[in-house]
N, C-alpha and C positions, 0 to 999 in steps of 0.2 A: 345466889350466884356468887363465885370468890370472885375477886375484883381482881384484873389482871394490872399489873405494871409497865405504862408506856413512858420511855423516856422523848423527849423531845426539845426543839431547839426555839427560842423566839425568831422571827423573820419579818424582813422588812419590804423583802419583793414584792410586787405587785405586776399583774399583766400577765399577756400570755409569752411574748420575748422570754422576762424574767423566770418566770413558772416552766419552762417547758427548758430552760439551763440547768435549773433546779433539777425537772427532772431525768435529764441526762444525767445530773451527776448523782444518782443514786439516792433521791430523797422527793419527799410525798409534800405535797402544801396540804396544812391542816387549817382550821377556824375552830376558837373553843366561842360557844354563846354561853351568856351567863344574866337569867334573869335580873335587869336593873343597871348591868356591869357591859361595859364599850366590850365589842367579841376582839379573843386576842389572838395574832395571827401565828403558828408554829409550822414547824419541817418538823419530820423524821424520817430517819434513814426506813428506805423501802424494804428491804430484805430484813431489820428486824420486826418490822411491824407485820410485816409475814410470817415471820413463825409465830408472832402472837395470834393472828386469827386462827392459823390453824387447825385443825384437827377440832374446830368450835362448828356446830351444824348453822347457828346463828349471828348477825353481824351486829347486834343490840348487844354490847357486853358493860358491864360495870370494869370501871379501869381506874387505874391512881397514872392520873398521867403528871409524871415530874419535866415540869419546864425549867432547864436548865439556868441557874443564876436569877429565876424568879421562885416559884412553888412549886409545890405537888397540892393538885386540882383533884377531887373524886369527880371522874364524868362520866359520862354514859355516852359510847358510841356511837350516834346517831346514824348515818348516811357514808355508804364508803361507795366511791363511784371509781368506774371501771375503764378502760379505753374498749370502745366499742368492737377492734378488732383483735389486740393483742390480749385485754383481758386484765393488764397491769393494773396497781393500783395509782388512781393520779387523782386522788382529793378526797379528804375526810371530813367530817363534821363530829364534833365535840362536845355536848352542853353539860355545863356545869349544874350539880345537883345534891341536894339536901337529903343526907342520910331519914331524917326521920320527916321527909315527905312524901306522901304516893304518887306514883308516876304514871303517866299509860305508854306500854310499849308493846309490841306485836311479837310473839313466842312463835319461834317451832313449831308443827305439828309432825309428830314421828308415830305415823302404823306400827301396832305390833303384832306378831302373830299370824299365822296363815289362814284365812277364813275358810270354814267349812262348804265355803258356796266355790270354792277355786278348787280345792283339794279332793272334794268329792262330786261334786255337782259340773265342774267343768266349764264354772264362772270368771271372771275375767272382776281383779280387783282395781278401780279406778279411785286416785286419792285427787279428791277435789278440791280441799282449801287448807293449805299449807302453813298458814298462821293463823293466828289469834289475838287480839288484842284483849290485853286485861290491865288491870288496876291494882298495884299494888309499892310495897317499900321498896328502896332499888334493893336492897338486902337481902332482899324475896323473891328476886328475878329468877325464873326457872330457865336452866339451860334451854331447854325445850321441854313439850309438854306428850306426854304419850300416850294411846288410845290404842285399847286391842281390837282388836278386829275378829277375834277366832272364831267367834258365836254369828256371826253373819253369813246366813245363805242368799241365794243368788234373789234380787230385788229387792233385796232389804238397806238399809243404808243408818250410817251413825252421824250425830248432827253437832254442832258445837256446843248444846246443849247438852252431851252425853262425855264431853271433859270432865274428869274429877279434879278440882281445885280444890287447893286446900282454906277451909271454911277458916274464915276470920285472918286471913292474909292477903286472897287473891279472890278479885273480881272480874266474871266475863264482862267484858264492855261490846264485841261483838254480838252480831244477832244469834241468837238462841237455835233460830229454825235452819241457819244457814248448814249446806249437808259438807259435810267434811272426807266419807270416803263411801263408795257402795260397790255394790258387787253385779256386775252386769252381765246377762245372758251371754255367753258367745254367740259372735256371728259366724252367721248358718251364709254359707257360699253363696255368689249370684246364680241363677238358673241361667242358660242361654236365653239371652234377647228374641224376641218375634222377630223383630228387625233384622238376626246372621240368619233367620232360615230364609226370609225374600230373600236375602243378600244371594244366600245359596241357592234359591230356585231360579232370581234374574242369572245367576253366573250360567245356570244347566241351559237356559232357555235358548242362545245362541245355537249348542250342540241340536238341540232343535230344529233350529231353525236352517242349519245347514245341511242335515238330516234329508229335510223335506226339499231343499234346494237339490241335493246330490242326484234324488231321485226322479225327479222333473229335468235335470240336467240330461238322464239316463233316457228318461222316457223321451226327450227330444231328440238324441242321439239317435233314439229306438227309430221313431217315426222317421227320421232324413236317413237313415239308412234303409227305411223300408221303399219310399220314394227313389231310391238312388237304384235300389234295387228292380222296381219297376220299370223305370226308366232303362234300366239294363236289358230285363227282361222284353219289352218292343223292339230295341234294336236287332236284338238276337232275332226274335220275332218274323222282323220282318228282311233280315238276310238270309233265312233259313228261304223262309216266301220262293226270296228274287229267284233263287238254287234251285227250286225246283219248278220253279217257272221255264227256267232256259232246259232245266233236262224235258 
């Protein structure tokens, strides 16, 4: 990994009043640690330490950070933390580090290639574990680490164990078996629920029921109109009678 160059300031603020001045005026509170050595506290300006991360997939970088009116430190990036809504950067972490000692830091992991389980098979590719931790010089630190994918059809899966590092520099320190990306079945659509077709039968079942209501309605109808009509029919009955009684 080329070792980037970060310039920066010594700082004496402390607190979040002070710190949150700081960062209104266009600058990051940093801490460098340094095995055996008191941690020393720096600023830098936000926007150039932005274009240094930039265009980097990874926040572990190897850096020559120059502290203004004291040294230039080789460190290693540790922790860059974020505001939880804007996203800015508001605090870095630094540790000072010895060229010719191995470090463990956590890589990238970057899919390559289209897997034959997506492209022909109508697989769906799922990447599972995004980094790795390994063991190595900082010298030796890999931007990220790469893994083809092309040869994977659908249920098959590559695991951390199937990284190629390079032998006699770099060591997996994570688990071997853990699965890094696989290629999964598409999902097959839900079928309709049992439960919308009752839905659907309680809804018909009213039309039902007022069905059989309508008809009982009619037939009552029926019957007091036939009653009404009888009763029509005696009166008639019996004025017809009287009529010819007198004639």
């Amino acid at each position: 990994m080329k070792s980037l160059k970060v310039i920066a300031e010594p700082r004496e603020a402390k607190g979040s009043g002070p710190m949150g001045r700081m960062r209104r005026d266009g600058f990051v509170p940093g801490v460098v640690y340094g095995e055996g050595k008191p941690a020393k506290l720096v600023q830098l300006k936000l926007h150039d330490f932005e274009q240094v991360l930039r265009g980097h997939s990874g926040e572990h970088m190897l850096m020559d950070l120059d502290i203004k009116g004291d040294q230039v430190l080789k460190v290693l990036l540790k922790e860059v933390q974020h505001h939880p809504v804007s996203g800015k950067i508001i605090h870095a972490d630094f540790h000072e580090i010895s060229l010719t000692r191995k470090l463990r830091i956590e890589v990238p992991v970057r899919l390559v290639g289209e897997p034959v389980g997506v492209s022909q098979q109508g697989g769906v590719l799922e990447h599972i574990l995004r980094e790795v931790e390994i063991e190595c010089l900082p010298t030796d630190i890999p931007e990220q680490l790469d893994v083809d994918v092309s040869a994977l059809n659908i249920g098959e899966s590559l695991t951390a164990a199937d990284i190629k590092l390079e032998a006699g520099k770099m060591a997996l320190l994570s688990d071997p078996e853990l699965a890094i990306a696989i290629v999964a079945a598409p999902r097959v659509e839900e079928e309709v629920a049992p439960e919308a077709a009752v839905v659907e039968g309680a809804a018909a079942e009213p039309e039902v029921i007022r069905e059989k209501k309508e008809e009982a309605e009619e037939g009552a109808e029926g019957s007091e109109g036939k009653k009404e009509g009888k009763a029509e029919g005696k009166k008639e009955a019996k004025a017809e009678g009287k009529k010819e009684g007198k004639g």
